[in-house]
TORVEXMAR-230498 format. One line per 2 residues: number of its first residue (from 1); their letters; for each residue x, y, z of C-alpha. Coordinates in pm, whole numbers. Example, Ala and Ser with C-alpha at 12.3 -4.5 7.8 and 13.67 -1.06 7.14 Angstrom:
BEGIN
1> as> 1230,-450,780 ~ 1367,-106,714 .
REM end
This chain:
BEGIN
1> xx> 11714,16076,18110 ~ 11999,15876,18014 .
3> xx> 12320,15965,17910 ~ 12640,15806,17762 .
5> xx> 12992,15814,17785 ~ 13297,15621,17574 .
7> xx> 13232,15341,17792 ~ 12941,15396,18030 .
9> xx> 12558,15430,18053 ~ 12394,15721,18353 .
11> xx> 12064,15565,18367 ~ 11769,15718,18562 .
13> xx> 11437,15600,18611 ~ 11123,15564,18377 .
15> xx> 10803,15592,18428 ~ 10673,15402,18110 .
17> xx> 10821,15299,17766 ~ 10552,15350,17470 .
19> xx> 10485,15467,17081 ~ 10677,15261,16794 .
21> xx> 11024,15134,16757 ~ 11235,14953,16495 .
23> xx> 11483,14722,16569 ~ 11851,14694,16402 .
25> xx> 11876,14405,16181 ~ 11883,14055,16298 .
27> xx> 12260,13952,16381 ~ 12213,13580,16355 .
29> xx> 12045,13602,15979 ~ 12307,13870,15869 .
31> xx> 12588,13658,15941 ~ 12459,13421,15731 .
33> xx> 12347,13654,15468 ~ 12699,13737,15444 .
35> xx> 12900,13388,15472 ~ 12625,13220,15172 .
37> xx> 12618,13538,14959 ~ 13008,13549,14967 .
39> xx> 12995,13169,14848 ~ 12739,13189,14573 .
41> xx> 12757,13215,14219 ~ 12609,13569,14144 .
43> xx> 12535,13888,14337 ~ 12364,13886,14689 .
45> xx> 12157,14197,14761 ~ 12154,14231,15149 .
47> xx> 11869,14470,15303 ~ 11854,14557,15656 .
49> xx> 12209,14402,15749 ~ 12284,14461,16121 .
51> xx> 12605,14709,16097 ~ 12709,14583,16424 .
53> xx> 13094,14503,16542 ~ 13025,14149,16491 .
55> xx> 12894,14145,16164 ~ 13133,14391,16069 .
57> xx> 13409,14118,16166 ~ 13287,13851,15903 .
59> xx> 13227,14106,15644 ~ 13575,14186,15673 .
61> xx> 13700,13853,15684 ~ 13559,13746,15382 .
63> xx> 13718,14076,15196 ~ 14017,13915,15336 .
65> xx> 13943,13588,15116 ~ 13902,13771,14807 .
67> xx> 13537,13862,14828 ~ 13409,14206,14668 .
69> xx> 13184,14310,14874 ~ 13002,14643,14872 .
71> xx> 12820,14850,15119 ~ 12619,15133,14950 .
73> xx> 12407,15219,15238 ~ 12026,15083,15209 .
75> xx> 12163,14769,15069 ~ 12460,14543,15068 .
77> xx> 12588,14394,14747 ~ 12841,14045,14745 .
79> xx> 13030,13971,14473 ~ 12962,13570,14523 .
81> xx> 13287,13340,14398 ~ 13146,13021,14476 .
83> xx> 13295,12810,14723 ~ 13623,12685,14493 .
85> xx> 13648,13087,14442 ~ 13806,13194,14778 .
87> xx> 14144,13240,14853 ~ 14379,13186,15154 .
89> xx> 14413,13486,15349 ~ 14726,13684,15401 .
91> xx> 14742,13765,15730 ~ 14532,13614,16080 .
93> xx> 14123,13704,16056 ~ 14081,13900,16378 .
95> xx> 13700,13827,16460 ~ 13683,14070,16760 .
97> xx> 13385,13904,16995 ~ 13214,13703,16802 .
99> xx> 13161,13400,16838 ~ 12921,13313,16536 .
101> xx> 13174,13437,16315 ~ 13472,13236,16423 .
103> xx> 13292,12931,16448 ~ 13079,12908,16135 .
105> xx> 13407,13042,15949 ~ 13556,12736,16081 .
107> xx> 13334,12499,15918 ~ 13342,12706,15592 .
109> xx> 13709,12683,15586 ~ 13733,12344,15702 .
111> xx> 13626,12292,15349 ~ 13866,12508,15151 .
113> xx> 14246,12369,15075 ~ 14445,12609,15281 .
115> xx> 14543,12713,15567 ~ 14348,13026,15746 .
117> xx> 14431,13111,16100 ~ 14125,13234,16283 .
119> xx> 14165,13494,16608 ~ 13968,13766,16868 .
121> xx> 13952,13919,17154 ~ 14033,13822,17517 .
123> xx> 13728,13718,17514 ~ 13655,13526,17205 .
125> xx> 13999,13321,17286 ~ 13864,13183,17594 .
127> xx> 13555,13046,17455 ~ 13519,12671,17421 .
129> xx> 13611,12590,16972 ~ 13640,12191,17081 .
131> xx> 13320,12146,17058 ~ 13313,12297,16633 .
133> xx> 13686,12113,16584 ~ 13574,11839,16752 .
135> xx> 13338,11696,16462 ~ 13542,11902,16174 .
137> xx> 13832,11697,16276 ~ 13603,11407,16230 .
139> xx> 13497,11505,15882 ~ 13863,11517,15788 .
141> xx> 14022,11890,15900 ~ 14314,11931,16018 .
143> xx> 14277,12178,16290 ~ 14482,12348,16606 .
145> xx> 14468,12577,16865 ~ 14539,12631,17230 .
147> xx> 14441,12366,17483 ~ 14456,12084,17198 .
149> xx> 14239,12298,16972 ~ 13975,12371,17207 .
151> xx> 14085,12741,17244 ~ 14197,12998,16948 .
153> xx> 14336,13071,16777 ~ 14244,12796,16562 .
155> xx> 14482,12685,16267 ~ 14222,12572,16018 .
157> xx> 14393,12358,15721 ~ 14092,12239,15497 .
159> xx> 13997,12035,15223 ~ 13943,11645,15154 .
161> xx> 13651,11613,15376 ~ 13378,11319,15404 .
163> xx> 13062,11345,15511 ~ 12940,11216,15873 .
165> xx> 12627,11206,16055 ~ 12726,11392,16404 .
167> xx> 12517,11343,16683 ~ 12566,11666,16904 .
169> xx> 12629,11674,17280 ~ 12413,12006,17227 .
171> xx> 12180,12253,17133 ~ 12340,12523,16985 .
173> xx> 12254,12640,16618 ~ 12690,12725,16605 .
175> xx> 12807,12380,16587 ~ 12538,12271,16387 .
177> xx> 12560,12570,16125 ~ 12941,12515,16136 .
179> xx> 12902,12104,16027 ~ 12673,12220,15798 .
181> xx> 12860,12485,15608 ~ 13170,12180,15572 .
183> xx> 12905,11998,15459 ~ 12890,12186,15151 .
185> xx> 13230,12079,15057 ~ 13252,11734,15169 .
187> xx> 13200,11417,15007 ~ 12855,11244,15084 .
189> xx> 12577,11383,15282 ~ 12641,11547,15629 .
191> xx> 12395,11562,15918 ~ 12342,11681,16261 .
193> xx> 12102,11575,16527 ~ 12089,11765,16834 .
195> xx> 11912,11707,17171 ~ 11676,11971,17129 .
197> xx> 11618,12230,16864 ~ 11837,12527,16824 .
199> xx> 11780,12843,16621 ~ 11732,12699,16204 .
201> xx> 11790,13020,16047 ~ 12104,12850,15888 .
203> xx> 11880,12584,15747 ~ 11638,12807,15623 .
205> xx> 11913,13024,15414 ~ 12065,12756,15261 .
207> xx> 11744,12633,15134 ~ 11699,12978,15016 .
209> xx> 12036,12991,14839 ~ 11943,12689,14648 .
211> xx> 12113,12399,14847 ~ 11958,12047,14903 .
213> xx> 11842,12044,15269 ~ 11624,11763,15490 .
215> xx> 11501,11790,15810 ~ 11392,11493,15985 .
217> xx> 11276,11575,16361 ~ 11585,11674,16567 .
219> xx> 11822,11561,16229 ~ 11915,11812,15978 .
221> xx> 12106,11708,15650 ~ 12275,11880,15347 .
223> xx> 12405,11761,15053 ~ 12795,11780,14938 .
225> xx> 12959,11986,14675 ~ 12604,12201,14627 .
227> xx> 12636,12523,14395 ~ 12462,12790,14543 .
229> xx> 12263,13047,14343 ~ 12281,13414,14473 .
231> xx> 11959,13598,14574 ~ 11815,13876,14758 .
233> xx> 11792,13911,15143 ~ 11567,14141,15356 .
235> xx> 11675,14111,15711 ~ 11406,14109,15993 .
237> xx> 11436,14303,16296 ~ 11657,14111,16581 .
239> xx> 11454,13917,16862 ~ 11718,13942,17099 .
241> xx> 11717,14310,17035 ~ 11372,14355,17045 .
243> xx> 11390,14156,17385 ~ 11528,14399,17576 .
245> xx> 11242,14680,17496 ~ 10995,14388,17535 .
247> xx> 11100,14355,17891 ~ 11064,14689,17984 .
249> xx> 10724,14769,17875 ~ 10639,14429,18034 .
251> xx> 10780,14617,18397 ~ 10749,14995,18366 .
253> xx> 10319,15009,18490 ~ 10141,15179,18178 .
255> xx> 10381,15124,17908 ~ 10241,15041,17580 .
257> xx> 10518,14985,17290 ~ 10513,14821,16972 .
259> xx> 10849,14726,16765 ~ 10782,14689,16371 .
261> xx> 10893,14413,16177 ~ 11079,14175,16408 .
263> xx> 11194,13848,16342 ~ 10992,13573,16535 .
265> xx> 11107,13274,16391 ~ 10993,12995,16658 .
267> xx> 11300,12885,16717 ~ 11398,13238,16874 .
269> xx> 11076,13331,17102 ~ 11124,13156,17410 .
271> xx> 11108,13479,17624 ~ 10758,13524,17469 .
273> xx> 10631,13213,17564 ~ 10779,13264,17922 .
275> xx> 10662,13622,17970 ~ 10350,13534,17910 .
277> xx> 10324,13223,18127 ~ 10408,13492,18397 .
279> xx> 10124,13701,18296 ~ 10259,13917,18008 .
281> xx> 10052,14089,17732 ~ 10274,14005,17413 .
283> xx> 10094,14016,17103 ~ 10217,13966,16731 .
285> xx> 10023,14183,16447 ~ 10054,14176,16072 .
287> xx> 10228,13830,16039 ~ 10370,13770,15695 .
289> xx> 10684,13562,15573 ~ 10999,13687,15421 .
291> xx> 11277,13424,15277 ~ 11154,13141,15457 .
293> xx> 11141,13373,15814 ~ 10860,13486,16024 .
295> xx> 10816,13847,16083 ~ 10545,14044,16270 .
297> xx> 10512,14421,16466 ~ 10526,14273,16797 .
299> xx> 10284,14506,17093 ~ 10375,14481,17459 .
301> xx> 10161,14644,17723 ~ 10251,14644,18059 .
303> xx> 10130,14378,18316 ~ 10210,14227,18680 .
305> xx> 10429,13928,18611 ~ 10468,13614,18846 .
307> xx> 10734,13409,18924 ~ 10760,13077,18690 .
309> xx> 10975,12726,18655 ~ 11153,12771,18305 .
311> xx> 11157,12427,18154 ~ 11509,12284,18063 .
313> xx> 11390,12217,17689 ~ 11293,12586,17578 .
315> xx> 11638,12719,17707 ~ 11764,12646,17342 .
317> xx> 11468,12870,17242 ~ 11566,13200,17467 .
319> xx> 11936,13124,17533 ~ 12045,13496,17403 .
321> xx> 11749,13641,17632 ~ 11880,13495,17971 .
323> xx> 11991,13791,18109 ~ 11696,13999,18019 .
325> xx> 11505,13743,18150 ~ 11617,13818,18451 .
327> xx> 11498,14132,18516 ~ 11182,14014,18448 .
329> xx> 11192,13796,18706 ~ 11320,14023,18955 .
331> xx> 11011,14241,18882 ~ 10773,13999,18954 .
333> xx> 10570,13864,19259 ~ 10766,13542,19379 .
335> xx> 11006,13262,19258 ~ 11155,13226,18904 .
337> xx> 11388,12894,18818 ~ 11583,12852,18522 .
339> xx> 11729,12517,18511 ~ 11943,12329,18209 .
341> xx> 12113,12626,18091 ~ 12487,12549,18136 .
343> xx> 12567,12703,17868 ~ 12532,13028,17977 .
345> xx> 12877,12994,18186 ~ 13072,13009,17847 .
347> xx> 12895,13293,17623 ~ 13090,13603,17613 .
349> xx> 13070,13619,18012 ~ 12968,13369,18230 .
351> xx> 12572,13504,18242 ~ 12448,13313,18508 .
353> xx> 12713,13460,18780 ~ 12707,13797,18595 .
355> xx> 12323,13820,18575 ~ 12294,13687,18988 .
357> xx> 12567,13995,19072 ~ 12295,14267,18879 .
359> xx> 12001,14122,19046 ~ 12216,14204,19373 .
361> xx> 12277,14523,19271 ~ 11910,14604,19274 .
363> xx> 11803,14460,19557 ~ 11736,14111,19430 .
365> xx> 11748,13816,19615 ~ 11936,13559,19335 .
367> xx> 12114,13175,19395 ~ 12297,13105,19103 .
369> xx> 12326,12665,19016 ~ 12585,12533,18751 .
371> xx> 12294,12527,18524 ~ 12121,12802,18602 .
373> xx> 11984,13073,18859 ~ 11642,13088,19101 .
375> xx> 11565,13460,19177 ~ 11345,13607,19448 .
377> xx> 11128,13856,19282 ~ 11048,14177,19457 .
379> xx> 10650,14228,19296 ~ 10716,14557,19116 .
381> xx> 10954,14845,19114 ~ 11316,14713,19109 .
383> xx> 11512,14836,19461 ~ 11928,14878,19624 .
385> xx> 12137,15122,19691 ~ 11930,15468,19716 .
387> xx> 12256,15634,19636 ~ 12282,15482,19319 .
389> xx> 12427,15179,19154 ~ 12766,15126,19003 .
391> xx> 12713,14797,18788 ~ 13029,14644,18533 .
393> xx> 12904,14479,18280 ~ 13195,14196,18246 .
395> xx> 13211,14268,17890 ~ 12928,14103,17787 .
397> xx> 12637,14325,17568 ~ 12357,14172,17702 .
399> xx> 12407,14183,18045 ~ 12479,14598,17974 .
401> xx> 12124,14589,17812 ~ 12007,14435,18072 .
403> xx> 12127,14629,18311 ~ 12030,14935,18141 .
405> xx> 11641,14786,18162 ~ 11661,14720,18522 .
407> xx> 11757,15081,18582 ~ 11476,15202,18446 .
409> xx> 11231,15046,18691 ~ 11477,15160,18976 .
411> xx> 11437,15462,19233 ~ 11749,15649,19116 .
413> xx> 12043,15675,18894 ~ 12222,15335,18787 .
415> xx> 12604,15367,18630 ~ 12653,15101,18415 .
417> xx> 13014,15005,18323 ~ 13209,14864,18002 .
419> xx> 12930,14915,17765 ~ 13172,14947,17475 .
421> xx> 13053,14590,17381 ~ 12696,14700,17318 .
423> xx> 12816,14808,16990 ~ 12873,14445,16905 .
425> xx> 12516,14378,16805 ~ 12277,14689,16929 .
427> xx> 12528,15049,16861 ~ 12215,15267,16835 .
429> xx> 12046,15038,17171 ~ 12044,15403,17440 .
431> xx> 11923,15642,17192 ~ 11620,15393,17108 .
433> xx> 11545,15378,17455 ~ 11577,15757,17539 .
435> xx> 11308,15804,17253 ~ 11081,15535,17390 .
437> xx> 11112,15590,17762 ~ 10919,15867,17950 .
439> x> 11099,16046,18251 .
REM end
């Protein structure tokens, strides 16, 4: 049984997760959905958008441009004004946690000819922006912030850019969506080449929306001064939701689970390859294609997992899935390495050290690098402190998902702390797995 509280899961243990689940809405494609229908000419129609904190933020910061945008329910209808359409904002754009929102909104607004000042949480402000200012700056944006604009808030005073072809130090799908959208308003083409590939669902909706995109290998290019034409989005199911459930009926011994309509765009299913290097049983039914993105009902049974090297180049592929990773790997029989995945020390915790302090919490043997962790697993049924386990989750949703998976395939009750941030991209996540998990 688990219960909740404002800011804490009670978690006991499970025997097996099974029957069928759906997914909220993919967070990645719905704060797209939102940023390109906001800038078309015409009314998007938005199914299935994720009415998580984060996406909530962008939906209100574009309101706070001058964007009509209504939410009647099933479906999601913006007012488009074009790019020249949107206005400078009256007051600071509070973006709570998310970082998708206040980078991409960078690039968008590094485009516009006014000043916006872009903000968050605690959180949010101490994430790295040099590396999204960095090549704006380049392109011809004037922007500032904290630690010579590497930290917000960000001062973002657009307009009069030029086109580049940036070469990024790496793979992350928010710098390159963030060149991509000032790409639209700059002279000339802009590109981006990154050192391996990073999630493409921004490419993929722009092409949708009508824009002139290339992709050459590891280079991505868009044309300037595009207009985009409205048009109507059906969100998949989130991956990095669907992870966490994944996981579980991977762990839990007779589980058999299947989550409908999921998003498994390539780019994204890293954690599916690795599971089943380790011996899951993964398997994607009724494929079809829906605005350029893969979708299938994805069935997990359980199975005994072992240990595995994670290659350095699929890390862009699973970086979201990390932590749930992790409890994979603590479940099964000997060592799992994850190397090339520095990255994780700047998300909205520093995973790596927050995921190694879990695994101790159940028992698990865990030596985290600066690029990653190697974790002893125990061959089955997580283990720690019989008298239960008081775990924090340092803010960070995934690692309380996480968490909340691990205690499941514990031998008693696990308190899990701060889970006020789950609501940033999974609000419904305990009550799906009460209904899926058997006692």
């Amino acid at each position: 049984m688990t219960t909740a509280g404002p800011t804490r899961f009670v978690l006991s243990p499970a025997r097996r997760l099974e029957g069928e689940i759906v997914v909220p809405g993919d967070k990645s494609i719905s704060h797209r959905a939102v940023i390109l229908g906001a800038i078309a000419h015409g009314t998007t129609e938005i199914r299935g958008l994720l009415r998580g904190d984060d996406v909530l933020r962008t939906l209100a910061a574009f309101r706070r441009l001058g964007v009509s945008i209504r939410d009647e329910g099933d479906v999601v209808r913006i007012d488009g004004r074009g790019l020249a359409g949107l206005r400078e904002p009256d007051d600071v754009i509070d973006l709570g946690n998310s970082g998708t929102s206040i980078r991409l909104l960078a690039g968008l607004l590094a485009g516009r000819p006014f000043l916006s000042i872009l903000t968050g949480d605690e959180s949010l402000r101490g994430r790295p922006m040099g590396r999204i200012a960095d090549p704006l700056k380049k392109m011809g944006a004037r922007i500032d912030g904290r630690d010579g604009g590497n930290l917000a808030p960000l001062a973002v005073r657009g307009g009069g850019l030029s086109g580049i072809s940036y070469v990024s130090p790496v793979a992350s799908a928010q710098v390159k969506s963030a060149v991509l959208l000032a790409g639209l308003s700059a002279e000339g083409e802009t590109s981006v080449t990154e050192p391996g590939l990073s999630r493409d669902h921004t490419e993929k909706m722009l092409t949708a929306f009508g824009a002139s995109v290339r992709r050459e290998g590891l280079k991505v290019s868009v044309g300037g001064f595009d207009r985009l034409a409205a048009c109507s989005v059906d969100v998949p199911g989130d991956f990095s939701s669907a992870a966490f459930f994944i996981v579980g009926a991977t762990i839990l011994p007779g589980s058999d689970l299947t989550i409908r309509r999921v998003g498994v765009n390539p780019t994204r299913t890293g954690l599916i390859d690795v599971l089943r290097n380790m011996g899951g049983r993964i398997e994607l039914e009724n494929m079809k294609e829906t605005g350029g993105e893969a979708v299938a009902d994805i069935r997990v049974r359980s199975a005994p997992l072992t240990g595995v090297t994670v290659a350095p180049e699929i890390v862009p592929r699973m970086i979201d899935e990390f932590p749930v990773l992790c409890i994979a790997a603590a479940a099964a029989e000997g060592e799992t390495a994850v190397t090339g995945a520095s990255e994780l020390r700047v998300k909205e915790s520093d995973r790596i050290a927050a995921m190694a302090h879990v695994l101790g919490q159940f028992g698990v043997q865990a030596e985290d690098a600066p690029d990653g962790i190697r974790i002893h697993g125990l061959g089955g049924s997580l283990g720690g402190d019989a008298s239960g386990r008081r775990i924090h989750s340092h803010g960070d949703h995934r690692v309380a998902m996480s968490a909340a998976i691990a205690a499941l395939a514990a031998p008693s009750e696990t308190l899990v702390e701060d889970t006020a941030c789950v609501a940033t991209s999974f609000p419904g996540f305990l009550g799906l797995l009460e209904s899926s998990a058997r006692p």
